[in-house]
Structure formats: structure tokens, C-alpha cells
C-alpha positions as CSV (number, residue, x, y, z in Angstrom):
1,X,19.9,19.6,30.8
2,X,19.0,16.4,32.5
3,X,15.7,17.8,33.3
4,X,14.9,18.5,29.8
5,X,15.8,15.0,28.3
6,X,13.2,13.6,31.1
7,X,10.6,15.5,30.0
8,X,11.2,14.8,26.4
9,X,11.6,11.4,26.8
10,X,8.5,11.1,28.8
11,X,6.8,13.4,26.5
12,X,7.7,10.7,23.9
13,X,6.8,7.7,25.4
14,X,3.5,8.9,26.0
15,X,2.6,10.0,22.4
16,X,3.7,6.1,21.6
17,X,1.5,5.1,24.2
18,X,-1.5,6.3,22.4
19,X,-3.4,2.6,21.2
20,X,-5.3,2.4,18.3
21,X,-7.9,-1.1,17.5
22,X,-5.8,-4.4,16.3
23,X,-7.0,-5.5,12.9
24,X,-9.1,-8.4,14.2
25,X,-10.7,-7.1,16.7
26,X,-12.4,-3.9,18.9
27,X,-9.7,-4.3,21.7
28,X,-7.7,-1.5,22.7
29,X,-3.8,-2.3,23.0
30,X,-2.4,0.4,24.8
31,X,1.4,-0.7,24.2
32,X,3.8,1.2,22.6
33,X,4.0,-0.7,19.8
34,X,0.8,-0.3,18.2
35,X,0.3,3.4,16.9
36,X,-2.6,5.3,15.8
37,X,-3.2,7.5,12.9
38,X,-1.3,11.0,13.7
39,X,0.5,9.6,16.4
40,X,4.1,8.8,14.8
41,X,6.4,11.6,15.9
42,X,9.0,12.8,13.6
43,X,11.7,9.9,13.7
44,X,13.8,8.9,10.7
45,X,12.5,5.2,11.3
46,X,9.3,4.0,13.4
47,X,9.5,0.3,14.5
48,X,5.9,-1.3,14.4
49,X,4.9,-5.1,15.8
50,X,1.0,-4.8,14.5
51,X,-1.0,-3.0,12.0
52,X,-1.5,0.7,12.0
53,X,-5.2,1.2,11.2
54,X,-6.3,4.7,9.7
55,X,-10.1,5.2,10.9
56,X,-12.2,6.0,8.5
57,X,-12.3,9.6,6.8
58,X,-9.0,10.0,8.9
59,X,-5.6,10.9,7.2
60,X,-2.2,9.2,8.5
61,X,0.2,11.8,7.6
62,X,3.6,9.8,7.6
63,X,6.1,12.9,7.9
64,X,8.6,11.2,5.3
65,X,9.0,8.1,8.1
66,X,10.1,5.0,7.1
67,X,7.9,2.2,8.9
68,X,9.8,-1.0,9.6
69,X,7.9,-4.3,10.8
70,X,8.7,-7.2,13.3
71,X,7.3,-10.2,13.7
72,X,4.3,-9.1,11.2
73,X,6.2,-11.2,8.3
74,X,9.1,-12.2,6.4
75,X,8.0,-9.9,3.2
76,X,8.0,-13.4,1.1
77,X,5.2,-14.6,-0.5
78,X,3.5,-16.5,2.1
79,X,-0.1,-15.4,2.6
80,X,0.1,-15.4,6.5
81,X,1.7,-11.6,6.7
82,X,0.1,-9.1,8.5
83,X,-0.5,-5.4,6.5
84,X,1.2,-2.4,7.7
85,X,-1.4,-0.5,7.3
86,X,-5.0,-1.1,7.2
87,X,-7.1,1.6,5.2
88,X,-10.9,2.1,6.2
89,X,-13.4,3.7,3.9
90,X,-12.5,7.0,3.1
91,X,-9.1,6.8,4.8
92,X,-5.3,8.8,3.5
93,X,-2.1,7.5,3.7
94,X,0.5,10.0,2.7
95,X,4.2,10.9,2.9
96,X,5.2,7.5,4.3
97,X,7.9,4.6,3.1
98,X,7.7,1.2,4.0
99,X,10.7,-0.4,4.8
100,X,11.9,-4.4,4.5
101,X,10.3,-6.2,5.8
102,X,7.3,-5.4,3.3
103,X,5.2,-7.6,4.8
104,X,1.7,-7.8,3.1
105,X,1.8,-3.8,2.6
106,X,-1.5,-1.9,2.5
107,X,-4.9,-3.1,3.0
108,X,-7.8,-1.4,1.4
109,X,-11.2,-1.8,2.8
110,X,-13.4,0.9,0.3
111,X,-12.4,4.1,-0.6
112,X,-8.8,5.2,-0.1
113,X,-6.0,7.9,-1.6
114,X,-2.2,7.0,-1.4
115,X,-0.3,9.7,-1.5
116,X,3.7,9.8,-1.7
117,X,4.3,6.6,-0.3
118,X,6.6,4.7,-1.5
119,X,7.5,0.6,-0.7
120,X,11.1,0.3,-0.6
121,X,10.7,-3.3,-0.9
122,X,7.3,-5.0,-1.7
123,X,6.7,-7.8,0.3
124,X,3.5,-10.8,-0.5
125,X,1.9,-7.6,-2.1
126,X,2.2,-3.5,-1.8
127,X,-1.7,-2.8,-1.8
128,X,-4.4,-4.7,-1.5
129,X,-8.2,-3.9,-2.8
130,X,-10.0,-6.2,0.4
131,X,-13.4,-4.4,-0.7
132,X,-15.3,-3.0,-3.5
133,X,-13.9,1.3,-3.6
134,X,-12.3,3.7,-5.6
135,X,-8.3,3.7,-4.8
136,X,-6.3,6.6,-5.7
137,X,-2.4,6.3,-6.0
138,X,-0.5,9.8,-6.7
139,X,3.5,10.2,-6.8
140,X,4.1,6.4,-5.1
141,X,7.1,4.6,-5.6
142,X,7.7,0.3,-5.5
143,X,10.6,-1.3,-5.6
144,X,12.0,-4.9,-5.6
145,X,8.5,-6.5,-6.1
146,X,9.2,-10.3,-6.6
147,X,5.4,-10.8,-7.7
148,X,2.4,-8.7,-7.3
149,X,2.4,-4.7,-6.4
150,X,-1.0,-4.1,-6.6
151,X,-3.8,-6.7,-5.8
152,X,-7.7,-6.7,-6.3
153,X,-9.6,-8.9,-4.6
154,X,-13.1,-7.0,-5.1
155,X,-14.9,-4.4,-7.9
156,X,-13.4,-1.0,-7.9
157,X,-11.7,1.7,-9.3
158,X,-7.8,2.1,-9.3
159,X,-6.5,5.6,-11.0
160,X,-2.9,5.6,-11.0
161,X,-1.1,8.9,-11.2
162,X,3.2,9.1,-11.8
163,X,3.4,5.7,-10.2
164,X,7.2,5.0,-10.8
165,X,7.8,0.8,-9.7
166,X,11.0,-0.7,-10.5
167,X,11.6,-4.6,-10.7
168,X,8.2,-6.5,-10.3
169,X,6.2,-9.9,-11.8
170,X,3.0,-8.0,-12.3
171,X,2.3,-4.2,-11.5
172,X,-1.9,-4.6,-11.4
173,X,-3.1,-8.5,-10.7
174,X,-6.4,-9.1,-9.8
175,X,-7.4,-12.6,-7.8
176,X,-7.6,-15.3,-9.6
177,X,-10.5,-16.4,-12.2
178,X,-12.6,-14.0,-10.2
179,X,-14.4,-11.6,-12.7
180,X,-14.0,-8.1,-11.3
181,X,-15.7,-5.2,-12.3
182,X,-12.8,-3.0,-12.4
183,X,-11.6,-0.1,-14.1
184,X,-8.0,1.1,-14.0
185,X,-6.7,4.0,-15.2
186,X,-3.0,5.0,-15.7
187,X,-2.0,8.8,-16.2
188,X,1.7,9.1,-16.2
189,X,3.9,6.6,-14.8
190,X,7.7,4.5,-15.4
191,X,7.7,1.3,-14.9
192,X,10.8,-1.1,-15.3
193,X,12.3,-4.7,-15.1
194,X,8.6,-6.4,-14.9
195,X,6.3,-9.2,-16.5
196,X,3.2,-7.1,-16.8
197,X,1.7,-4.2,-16.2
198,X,-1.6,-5.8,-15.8
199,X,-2.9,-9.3,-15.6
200,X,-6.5,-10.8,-15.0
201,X,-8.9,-13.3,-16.4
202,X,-11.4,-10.8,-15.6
203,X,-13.5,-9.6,-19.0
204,X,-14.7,-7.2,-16.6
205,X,-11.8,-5.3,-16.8
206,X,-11.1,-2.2,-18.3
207,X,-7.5,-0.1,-18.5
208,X,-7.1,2.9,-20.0
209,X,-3.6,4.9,-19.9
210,X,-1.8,7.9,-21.4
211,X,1.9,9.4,-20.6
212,X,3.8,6.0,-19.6
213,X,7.2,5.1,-20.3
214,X,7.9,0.9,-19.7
215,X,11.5,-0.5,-20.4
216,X,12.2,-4.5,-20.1
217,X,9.1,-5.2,-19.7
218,X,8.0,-8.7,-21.3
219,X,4.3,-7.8,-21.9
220,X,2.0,-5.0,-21.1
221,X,-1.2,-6.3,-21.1
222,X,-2.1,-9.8,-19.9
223,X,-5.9,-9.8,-20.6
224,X,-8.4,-11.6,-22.1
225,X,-9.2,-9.7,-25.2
226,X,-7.4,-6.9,-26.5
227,X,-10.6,-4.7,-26.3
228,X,-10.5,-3.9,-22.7
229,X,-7.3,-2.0,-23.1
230,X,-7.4,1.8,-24.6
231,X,-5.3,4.9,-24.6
232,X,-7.2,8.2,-23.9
């Protein structure tokens, strides 16, 4: 028996050993604490000190694991945090929850599909747009969002599919005065216990949406002109 446990614990240590590049930077750490896409074994919770960066094209496959960070942020609303996870063009994340702290969630950089994962409580933001791509979102979850859940800081194209968030300032937000050329599109969806569903000073902006349900929510649409929201 003792013979076994050392050969699954080294087996284990070694699949936690496998680096990946930090987010700044074409250095490989090789500590156990940094893990590459695919490389998170099938543990009820993985504790991470830097961001987990899925290559692009590559697909991060969370296994129903709950990520927990240290040391990467408090999951206030300070803009120092580091992201969980970092998503290259063309990248997956799927079947994953992030735990408290939230930290600044998921960073974008192009294309990107979201898949099952669920923030069990949003940190500065739960995804963030860093670069002009199409985002897809399909069956998430956010919870506990004291401000922003989704942030665009760049042209794209978000299509949200049966997002479900509970308790949040704003569910879409995009930067500032900055006038995005954005599209959003929302098919199915619950959203709860929020300011509003979108809000921008972009006239660049366009939402369309279709099968939602919203309760306590103080106002949907926080746009410039009325025109750049339609059902479909």
C-alpha cells in the first residue's frame, strides 16, 4: 500500500509540475503552482498563485474543479488583480468554477467560447474583452457581482446563451466614453438583484435579446438611444 501512495503522489506532483508562460512574459516557471491548460487533475479544489493561460486554439477542460487564488487579489474592485485565466485567440474554457477570491476573472485576448463556467463570486470583473473578438458564453453562472460581470474594453461580438447571474451592478459594461463597435446578443438567460443589464456610452452598440426573464432589476438598458436595443 505504501508503495502505491508513492507512486501516486509522485505521479501527482509531477503533472503539477508541468509550467506553462506567466502573463507578462515568455518565461517558463516550472513551479507547482502555475498550471497549464489540461494539466489540472481531477481534485474537488485546485489552489493557483498566477494566471493559467489557455494557448491559443487550445481548450482548458476544467473537469467541474473549482479554482481558488492566492496572492493574485482580494476580489474587490481594485484594478491591480491578476486574471485567473488568460484566454488567447481561439482559446475554450469549459466546465470550470471560480472560487473567492474572484480576483479579476477571465481575460479575453480575441476569440474565445466559455462554456459551463460559473464565478461563484465575481471579483473587479468576471470577463474581460482585452481585444477586439467574438466571445461566446453558453450555460455560465455569476454570482455576488458587486459591479461589473462582463467588461469590454475593445470592438467585438458577445452572444450570450442561458447566462443565469444573480446579484450584480451591471451585467454587460463597456469602458468608459470609449465608443465600441459591439454587438451583443442575448438568447435565453435569468438575471436577478442587478442595476443593469447593459450599460455604455457607446452609440456603437447594438443588443439584441429574446427568452429572458429579469426580476429586481432597476433598469434594463442603460444606453444612449433606445434604438440600439431590439428583440429578435
Amino acid at each position: 500500500m505504501k508503495t502505491n501512495q508513492i507512486l501516486l503522489s509522485a505521479m501527482l506532483a509531477g503533472a503539477l509540475a508541468m509550467g506553462c508562460k506567466k502573463e507578462h512574459g515568455s518565461d517558463v516557471n516550472m513551479t507547482p503552482d502555475v498550471i497549464a491548460a489540461g494539466g489540472v487533475s481531477a481534485l474537488a479544489n485546485v489552489i493557483i498563485t498566477q494566471t493559467i493561460i489557455v494557448k491559443a486554439g487550445e481548450t482548458y477542460d476544467g473537469k467541474g474543479n473549482t479554482i481558488i487564488a492566492q496572492g493574485m487579489g482580494d476580489g474587490s474592485q481594485a484594478e491591480d488583480q491578476k486574471p485567473i485565466f488568460r484566454l488567447e485567440n481561439g482559446a475554450t474554457l469549459k466546465n470550470v468554477k471560480i472560487g473567492a477570491p474572484g480576483c479579476d476573472g477571465v481575460h479575453v485576448y480575441g476569440n474565445a467560447t466559455l462554456d459551463n463556467v460559473e464565478w461563484i463570486d465575481v471579483g473587479e470583473d468576471a470577463m474581460t474583452l482585452k481585444s477586439k473578438g467574438t466571445v461566446t458564453l453558453n450555460n455560465c453562472i455569476a454570482k455576488n457581482a458587486y459591479d461589473k460581470v462582463l467588461q469590454i474594453n475593445a470592438d467585438g461580438t458577445i452572444n450570450i446563451n442561458n447566462f443565469r447571474v444573480t446579484t450584480f451592478g451591471k451585467v454587460l459594461r463597456t469602458n468608459g466614453s470609449g465608443q465600441y463597435n459591439v454587438t451583443v446578443t442575448i438568447n435565453g438567460g435569468t438575471f436577478s438583484g442587478g442595476t443593469n443589464i447593459v450599460r455604455t456610452e457607446s452609440k456603437n452598440l447594438k443588443v439584441r435579446y429574446r427568452n429572458m426573464t429579469t426580476s429586481n432589476v432597476t433598469k434594463l438598458w442603460e444606453v444612449p438611444s433606445a434604438s440600439q436595443v431590439s428583440t429578435y
